[in-house]
One Martini backbone bead per residue (centre of mass of N, CA, C, O) as a GRO file, in nm:
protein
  329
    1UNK     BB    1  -1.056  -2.395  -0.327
    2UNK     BB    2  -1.187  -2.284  -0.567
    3UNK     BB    3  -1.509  -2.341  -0.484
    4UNK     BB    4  -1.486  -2.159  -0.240
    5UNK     BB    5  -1.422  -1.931  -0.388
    6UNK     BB    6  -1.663  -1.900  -0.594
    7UNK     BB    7  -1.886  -1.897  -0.420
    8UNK     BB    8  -1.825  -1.635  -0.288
    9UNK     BB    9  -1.780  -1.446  -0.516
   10UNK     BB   10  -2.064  -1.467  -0.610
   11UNK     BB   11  -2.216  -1.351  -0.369
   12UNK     BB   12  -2.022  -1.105  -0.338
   13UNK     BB   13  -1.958  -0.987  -0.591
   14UNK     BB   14  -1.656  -1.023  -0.750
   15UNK     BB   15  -1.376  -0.816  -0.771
   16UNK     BB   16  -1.121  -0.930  -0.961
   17UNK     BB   17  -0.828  -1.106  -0.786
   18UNK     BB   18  -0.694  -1.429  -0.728
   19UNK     BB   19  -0.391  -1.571  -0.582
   20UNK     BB   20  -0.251  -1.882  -0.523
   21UNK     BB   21   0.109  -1.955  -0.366
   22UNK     BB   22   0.336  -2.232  -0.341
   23UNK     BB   23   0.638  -2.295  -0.357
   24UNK     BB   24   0.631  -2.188  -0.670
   25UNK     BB   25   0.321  -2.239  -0.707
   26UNK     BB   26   0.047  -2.230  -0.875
   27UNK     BB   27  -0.307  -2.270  -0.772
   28UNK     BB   28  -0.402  -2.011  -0.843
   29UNK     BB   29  -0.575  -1.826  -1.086
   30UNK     BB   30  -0.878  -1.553  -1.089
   31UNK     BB   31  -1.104  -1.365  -1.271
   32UNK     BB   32  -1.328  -1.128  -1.184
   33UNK     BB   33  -1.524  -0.906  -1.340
   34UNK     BB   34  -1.517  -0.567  -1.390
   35UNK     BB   35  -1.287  -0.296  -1.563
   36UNK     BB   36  -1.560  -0.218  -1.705
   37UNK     BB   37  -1.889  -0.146  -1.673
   38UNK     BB   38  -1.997  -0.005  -1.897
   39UNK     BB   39  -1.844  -0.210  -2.154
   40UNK     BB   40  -1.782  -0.493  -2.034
   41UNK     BB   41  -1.527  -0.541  -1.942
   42UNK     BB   42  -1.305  -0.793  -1.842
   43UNK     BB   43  -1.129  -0.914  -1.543
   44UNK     BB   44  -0.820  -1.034  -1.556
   45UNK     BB   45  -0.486  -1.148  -1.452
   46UNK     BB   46  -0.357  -0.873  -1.614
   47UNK     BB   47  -0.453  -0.674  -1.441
   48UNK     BB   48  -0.475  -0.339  -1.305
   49UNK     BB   49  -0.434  -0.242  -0.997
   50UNK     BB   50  -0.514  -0.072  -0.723
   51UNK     BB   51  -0.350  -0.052  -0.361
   52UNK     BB   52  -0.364   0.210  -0.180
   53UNK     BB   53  -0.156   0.137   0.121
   54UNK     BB   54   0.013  -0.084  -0.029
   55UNK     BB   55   0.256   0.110  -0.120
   56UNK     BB   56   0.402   0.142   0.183
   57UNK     BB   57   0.601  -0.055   0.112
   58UNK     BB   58   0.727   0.047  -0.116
   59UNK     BB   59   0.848   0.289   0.053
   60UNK     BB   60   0.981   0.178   0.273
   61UNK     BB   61   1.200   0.026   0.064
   62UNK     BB   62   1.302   0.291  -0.071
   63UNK     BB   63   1.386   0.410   0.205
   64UNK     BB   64   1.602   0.202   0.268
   65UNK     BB   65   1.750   0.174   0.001
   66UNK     BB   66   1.880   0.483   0.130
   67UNK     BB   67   2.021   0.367   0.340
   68UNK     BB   68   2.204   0.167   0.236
   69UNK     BB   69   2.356   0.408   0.031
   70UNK     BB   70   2.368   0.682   0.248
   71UNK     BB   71   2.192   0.862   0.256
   72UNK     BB   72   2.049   0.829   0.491
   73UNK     BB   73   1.886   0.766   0.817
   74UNK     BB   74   1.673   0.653   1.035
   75UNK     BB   75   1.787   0.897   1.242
   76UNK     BB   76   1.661   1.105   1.075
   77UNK     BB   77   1.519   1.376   1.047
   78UNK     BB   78   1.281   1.589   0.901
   79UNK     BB   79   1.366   1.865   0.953
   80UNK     BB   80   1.665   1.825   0.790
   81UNK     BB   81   1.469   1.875   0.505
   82UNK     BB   82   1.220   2.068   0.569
   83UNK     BB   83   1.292   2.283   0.722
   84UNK     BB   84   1.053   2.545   0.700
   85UNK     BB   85   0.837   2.307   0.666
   86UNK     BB   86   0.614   2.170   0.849
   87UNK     BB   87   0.621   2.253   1.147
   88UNK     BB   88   0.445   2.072   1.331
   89UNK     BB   89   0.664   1.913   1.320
   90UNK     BB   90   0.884   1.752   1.516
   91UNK     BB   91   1.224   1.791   1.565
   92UNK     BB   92   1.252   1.447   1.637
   93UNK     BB   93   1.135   1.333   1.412
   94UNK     BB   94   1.196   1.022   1.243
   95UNK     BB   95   1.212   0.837   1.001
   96UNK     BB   96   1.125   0.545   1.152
   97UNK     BB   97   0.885   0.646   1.292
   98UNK     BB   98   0.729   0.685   1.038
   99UNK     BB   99   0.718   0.362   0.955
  100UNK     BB  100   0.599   0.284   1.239
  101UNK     BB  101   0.385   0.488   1.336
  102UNK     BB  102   0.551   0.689   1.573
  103UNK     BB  103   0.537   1.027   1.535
  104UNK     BB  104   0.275   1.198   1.636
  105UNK     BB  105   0.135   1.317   1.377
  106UNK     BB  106  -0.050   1.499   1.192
  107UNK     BB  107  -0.359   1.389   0.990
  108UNK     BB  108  -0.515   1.432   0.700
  109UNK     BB  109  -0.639   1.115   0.689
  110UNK     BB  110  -0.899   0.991   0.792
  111UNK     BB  111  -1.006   0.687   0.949
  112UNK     BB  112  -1.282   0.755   0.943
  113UNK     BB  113  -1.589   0.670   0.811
  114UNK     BB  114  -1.660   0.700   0.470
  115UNK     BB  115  -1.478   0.565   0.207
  116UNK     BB  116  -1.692   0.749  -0.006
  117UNK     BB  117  -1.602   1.000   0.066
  118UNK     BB  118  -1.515   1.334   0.046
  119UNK     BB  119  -1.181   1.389   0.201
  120UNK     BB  120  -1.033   1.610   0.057
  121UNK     BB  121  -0.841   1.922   0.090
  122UNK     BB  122  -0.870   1.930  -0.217
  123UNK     BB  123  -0.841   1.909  -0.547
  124UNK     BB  124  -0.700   1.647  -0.692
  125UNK     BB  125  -0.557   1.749  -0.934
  126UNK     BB  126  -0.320   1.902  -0.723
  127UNK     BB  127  -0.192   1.590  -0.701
  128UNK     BB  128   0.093   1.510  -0.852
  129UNK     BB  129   0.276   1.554  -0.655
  130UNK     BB  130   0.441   1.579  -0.338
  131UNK     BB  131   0.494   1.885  -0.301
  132UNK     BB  132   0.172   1.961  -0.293
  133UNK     BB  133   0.081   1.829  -0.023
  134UNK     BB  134   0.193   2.057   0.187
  135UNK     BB  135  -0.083   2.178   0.260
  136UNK     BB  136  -0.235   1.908   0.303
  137UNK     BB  137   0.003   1.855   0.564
  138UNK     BB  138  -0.083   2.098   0.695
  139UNK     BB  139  -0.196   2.169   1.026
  140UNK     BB  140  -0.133   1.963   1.211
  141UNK     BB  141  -0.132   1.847   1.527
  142UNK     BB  142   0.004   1.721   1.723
  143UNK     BB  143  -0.075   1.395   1.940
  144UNK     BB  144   0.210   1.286   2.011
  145UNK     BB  145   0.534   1.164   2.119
  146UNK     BB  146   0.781   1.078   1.963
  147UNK     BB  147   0.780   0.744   2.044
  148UNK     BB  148   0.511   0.669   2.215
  149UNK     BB  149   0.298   0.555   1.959
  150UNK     BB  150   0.085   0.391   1.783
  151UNK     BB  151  -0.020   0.540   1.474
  152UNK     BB  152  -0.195   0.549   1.179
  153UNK     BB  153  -0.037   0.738   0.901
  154UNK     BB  154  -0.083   0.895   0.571
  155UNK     BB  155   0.123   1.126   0.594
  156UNK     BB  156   0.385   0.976   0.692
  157UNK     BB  157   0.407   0.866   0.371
  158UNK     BB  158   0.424   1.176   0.236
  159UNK     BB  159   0.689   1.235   0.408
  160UNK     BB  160   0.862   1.027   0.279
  161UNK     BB  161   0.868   1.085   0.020
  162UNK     BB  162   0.976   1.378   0.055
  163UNK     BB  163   1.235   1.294   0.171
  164UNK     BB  164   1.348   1.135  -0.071
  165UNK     BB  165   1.324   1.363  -0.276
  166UNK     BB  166   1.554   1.571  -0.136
  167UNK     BB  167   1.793   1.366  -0.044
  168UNK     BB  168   1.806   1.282  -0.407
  169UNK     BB  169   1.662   1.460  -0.619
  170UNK     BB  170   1.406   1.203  -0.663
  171UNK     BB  171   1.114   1.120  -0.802
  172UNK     BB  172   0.923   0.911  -0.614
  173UNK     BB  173   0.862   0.725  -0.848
  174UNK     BB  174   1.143   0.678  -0.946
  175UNK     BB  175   1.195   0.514  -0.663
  176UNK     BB  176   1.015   0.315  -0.676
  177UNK     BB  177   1.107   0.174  -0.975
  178UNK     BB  178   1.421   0.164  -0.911
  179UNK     BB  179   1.431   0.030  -0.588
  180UNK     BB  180   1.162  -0.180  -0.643
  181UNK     BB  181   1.034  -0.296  -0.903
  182UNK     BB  182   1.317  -0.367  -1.103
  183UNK     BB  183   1.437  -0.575  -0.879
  184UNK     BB  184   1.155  -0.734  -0.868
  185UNK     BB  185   0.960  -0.750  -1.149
  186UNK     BB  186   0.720  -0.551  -1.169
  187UNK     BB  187   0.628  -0.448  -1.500
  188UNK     BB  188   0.313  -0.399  -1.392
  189UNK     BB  189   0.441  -0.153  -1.192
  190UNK     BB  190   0.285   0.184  -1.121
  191UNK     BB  191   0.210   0.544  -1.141
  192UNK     BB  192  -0.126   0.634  -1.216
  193UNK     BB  193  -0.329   0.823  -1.395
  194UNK     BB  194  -0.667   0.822  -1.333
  195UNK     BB  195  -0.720   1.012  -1.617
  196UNK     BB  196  -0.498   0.792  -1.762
  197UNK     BB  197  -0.579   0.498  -1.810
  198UNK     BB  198  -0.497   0.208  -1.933
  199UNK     BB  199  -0.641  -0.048  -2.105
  200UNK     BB  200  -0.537  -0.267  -1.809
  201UNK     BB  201  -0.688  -0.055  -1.600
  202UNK     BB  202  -0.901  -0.057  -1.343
  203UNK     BB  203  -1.170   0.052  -1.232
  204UNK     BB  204  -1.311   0.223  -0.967
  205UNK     BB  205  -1.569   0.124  -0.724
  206UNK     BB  206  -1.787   0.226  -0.471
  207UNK     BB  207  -1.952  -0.048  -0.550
  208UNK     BB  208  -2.109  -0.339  -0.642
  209UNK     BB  209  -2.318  -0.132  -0.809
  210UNK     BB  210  -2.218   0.074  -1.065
  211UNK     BB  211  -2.078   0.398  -1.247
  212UNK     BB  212  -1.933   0.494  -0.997
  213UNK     BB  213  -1.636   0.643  -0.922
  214UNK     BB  214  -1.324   0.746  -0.797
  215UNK     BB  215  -1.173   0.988  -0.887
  216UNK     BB  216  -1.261   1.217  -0.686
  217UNK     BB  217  -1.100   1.078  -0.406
  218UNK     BB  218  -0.825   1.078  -0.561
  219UNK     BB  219  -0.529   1.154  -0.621
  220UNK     BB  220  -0.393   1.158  -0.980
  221UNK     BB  221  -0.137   1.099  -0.790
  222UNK     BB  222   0.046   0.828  -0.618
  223UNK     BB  223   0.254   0.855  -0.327
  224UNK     BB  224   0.347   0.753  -0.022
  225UNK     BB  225   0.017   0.622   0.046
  226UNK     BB  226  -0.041   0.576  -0.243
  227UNK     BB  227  -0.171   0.447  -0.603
  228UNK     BB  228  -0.043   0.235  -0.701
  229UNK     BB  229  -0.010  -0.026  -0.953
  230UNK     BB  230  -0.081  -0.383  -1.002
  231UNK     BB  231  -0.025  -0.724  -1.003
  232UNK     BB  232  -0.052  -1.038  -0.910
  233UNK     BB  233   0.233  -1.109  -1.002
  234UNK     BB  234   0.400  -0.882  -0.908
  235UNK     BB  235   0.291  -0.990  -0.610
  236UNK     BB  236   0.470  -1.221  -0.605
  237UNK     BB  237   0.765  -1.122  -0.724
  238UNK     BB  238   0.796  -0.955  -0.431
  239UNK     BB  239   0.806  -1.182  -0.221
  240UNK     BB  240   1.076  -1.294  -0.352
  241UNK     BB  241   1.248  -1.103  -0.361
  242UNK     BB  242   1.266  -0.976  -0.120
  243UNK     BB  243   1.352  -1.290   0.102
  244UNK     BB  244   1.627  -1.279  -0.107
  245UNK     BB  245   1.743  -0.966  -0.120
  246UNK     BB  246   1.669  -0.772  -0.426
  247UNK     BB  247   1.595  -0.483  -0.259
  248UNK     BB  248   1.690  -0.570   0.007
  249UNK     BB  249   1.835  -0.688   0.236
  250UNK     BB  250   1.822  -0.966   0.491
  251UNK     BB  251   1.840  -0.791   0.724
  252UNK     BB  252   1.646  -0.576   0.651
  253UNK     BB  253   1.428  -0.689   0.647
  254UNK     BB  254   1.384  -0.802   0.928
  255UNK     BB  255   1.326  -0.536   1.029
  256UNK     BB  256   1.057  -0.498   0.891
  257UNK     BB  257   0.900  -0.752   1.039
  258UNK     BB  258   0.943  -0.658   1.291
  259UNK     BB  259   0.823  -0.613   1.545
  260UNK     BB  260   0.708  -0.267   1.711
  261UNK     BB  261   0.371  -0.315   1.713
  262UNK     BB  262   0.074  -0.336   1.868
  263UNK     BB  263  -0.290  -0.356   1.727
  264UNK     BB  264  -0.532  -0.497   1.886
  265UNK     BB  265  -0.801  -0.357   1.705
  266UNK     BB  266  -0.633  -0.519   1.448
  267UNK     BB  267  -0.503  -0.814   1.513
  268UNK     BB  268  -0.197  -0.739   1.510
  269UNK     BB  269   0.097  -0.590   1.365
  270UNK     BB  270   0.422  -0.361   1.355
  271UNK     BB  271   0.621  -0.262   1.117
  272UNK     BB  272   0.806  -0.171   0.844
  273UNK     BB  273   0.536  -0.106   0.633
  274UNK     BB  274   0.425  -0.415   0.776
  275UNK     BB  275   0.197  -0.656   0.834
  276UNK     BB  276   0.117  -0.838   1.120
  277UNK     BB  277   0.072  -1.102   1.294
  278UNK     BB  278  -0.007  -1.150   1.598
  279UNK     BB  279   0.088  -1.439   1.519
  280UNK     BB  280   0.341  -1.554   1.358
  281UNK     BB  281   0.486  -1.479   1.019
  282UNK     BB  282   0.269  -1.313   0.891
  283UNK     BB  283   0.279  -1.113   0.594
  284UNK     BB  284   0.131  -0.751   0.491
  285UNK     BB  285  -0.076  -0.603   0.237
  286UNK     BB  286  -0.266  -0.299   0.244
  287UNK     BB  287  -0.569  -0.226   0.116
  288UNK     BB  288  -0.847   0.119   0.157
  289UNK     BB  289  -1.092   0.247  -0.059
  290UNK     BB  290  -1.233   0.444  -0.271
  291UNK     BB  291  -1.212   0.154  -0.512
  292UNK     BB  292  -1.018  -0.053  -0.291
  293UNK     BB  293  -0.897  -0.357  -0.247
  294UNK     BB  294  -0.650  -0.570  -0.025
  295UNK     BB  295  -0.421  -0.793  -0.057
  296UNK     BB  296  -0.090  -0.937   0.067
  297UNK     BB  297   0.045  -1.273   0.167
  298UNK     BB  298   0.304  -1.394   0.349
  299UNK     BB  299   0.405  -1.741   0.461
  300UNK     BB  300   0.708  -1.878   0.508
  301UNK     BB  301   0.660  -2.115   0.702
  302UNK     BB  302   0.460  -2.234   0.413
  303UNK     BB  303   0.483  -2.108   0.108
  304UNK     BB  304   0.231  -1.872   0.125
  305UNK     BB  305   0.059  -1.702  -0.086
  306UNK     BB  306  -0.219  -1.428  -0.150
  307UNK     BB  307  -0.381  -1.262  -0.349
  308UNK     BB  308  -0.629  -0.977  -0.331
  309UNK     BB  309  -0.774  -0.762  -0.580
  310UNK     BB  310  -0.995  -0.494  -0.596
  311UNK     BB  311  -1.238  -0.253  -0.744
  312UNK     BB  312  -1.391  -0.224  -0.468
  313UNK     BB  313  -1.430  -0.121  -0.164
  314UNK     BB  314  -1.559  -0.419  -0.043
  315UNK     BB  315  -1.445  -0.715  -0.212
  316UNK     BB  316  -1.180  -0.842  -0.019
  317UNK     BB  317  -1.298  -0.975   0.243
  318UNK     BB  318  -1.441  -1.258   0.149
  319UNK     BB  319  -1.168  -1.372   0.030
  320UNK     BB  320  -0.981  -1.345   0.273
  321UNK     BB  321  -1.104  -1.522   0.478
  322UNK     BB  322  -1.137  -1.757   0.364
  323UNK     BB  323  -0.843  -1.815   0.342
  324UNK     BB  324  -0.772  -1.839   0.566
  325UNK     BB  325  -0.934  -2.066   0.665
  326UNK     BB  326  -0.786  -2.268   0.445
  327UNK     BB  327  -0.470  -2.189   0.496
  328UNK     BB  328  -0.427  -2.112   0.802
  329UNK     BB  329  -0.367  -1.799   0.875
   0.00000   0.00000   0.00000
């Protein structure tokens, strides 16, 4: 695997930590490029990366969390917390809804275009909390009913993550850190601003070669739709943690993984939170952002685990590509 893996990287000049692991055996984990190419950094197996919209898994579970708790109910309207709030939002939409991507809500943050546009409609400096978010949030009209269709929606996860801190009391990133990262075991898992970046955090770059960075693409803290930042170690113990039942019940896992929706565009399935192969048990993490790419997959029947995760937007795909067909995914 290891020369599979080493060949393509070389090619297509991978940023970032690939590992392999088996049954609790680590059979690859390596570091390739630069986590700072002004200086010439370079990336460890211990650098954090950022994760773009793999955070969505850690916030429905933290979501999750407080159903278990019982903060809230997965049938609990968005309405019930947000008041008089983005009206936009229908009556009905729940919380359910937003996890499985099918509250029919209108989305701030468009999926099509150049992954490297400015496409932010405020300047990213004003997003440091969840609740900042709302004129951003707002204004956006319905797009189909409650309970319709699925339809991936970025809004919807920073809907999910104001709904828990209004519900909770406590700001959402003390949210993900204390009801999943924690009990996950996940050490060097945490949301970092970006203008203050600590010094094992990769920049992200928008190209494959160039020091021209995301700084000014992504919110500079964040919220439930992306931005955590974690390392490789951190996401091999998120799926051990998982479905052992250490961060939500393994009945509650069972519910996040099973299919909700088909999404036959991307040739795959949606439950609560994970994404789903269209056939076989294979669930996973995956972000795509300007200066990001990810992915992490654990498939239970074969005790196979996965992660790729890169610094540039996008390095991580001709390594998750050879993965799959090597490890028959």
């Amino acid at each position: 695997m290891g020369d599979g893996v080493d060949g393509v990287a070389e090619r297509a000049r991978f940023s970032g930590v690939v590992r392999v692991d088996r049954a609790g055996v680590t059979e690859f984990c390596t570091a390739y490029g630069y986590a700072d190419r002004a200086h010439e950094i370079l990336n460890t197996v211990e650098t954090q990366f950022a994760t773009a919209s793999g955070t969505k898994s850690l916030t429905a579970l933290a979501v999750m969390s407080l159903v278990e708790q019982g903060t809230f109910e997965l049938g609990t309207t968005a309405r019930s917390l947000l008041g008089k709030d983005l009206p936009l939002i229908a009556d009905d939409v729940t919380i359910e809804q937003l996890l499985a991507h099918r509250s029919g809500i209108g989305d701030y943050f468009p999926e099509d275009g150049d992954i490297t546009d400015y496409v932010m409609p405020v300047s990213v400096h004003e997003l440091a909390t969840t609740e900042q978010f709302l004129p951003v949030l707002d204004g956006h009209e319905t797009v189909s009913p409650a309970g319709e269709r699925f339809a991936y929606n970025n809004g919807g996860y920073v809907v999910l993550a104001l709904l828990a801190e209004r519900a909770s009391g406590i700001n959402f990133q003390q949210l993900a850190r204390t009801l999943v990262c924690e009990p996950a075991g996940m050490v060097d898992t945490a949301f970092l601003r970006s203008d203050e970046l600590p010094g094992r955090a990769a920049l992200g770059y928008l190209a494959v070669d160039g020091l021209r960075t995301n700084v000014f693409h992504l919110p500079v803290l964040g919220s439930g739709d992306g931005g955590i930042y974690t390392t490789a170690a951190d996401l091999s113990a998120f799926w051990d943690a998982l479905f052992a039942g250490r961060i939500v019940s393994q009945e509650h896992v069972a519910e996040m993984v099973r299919p909700r929706s088909d999404w036959p565009e991307e040739s795959r399935r949606y439950g609560l939170g994970f994404h789903l192969r269209a056939t076989g048990d294979g669930v996973w993490l995956e972000g795509y952002d300007a200066g990001v790419s990810f992915a992490s997959l654990h498939k239970p029947s074969s005790s196979i685990t996965y992660t790729v995760i890169s610094n540039w937007s996008d390095g991580a795909w001709p390594i998750i590509k050879v993965l799959n067909d090597q490890l028959g995914i």
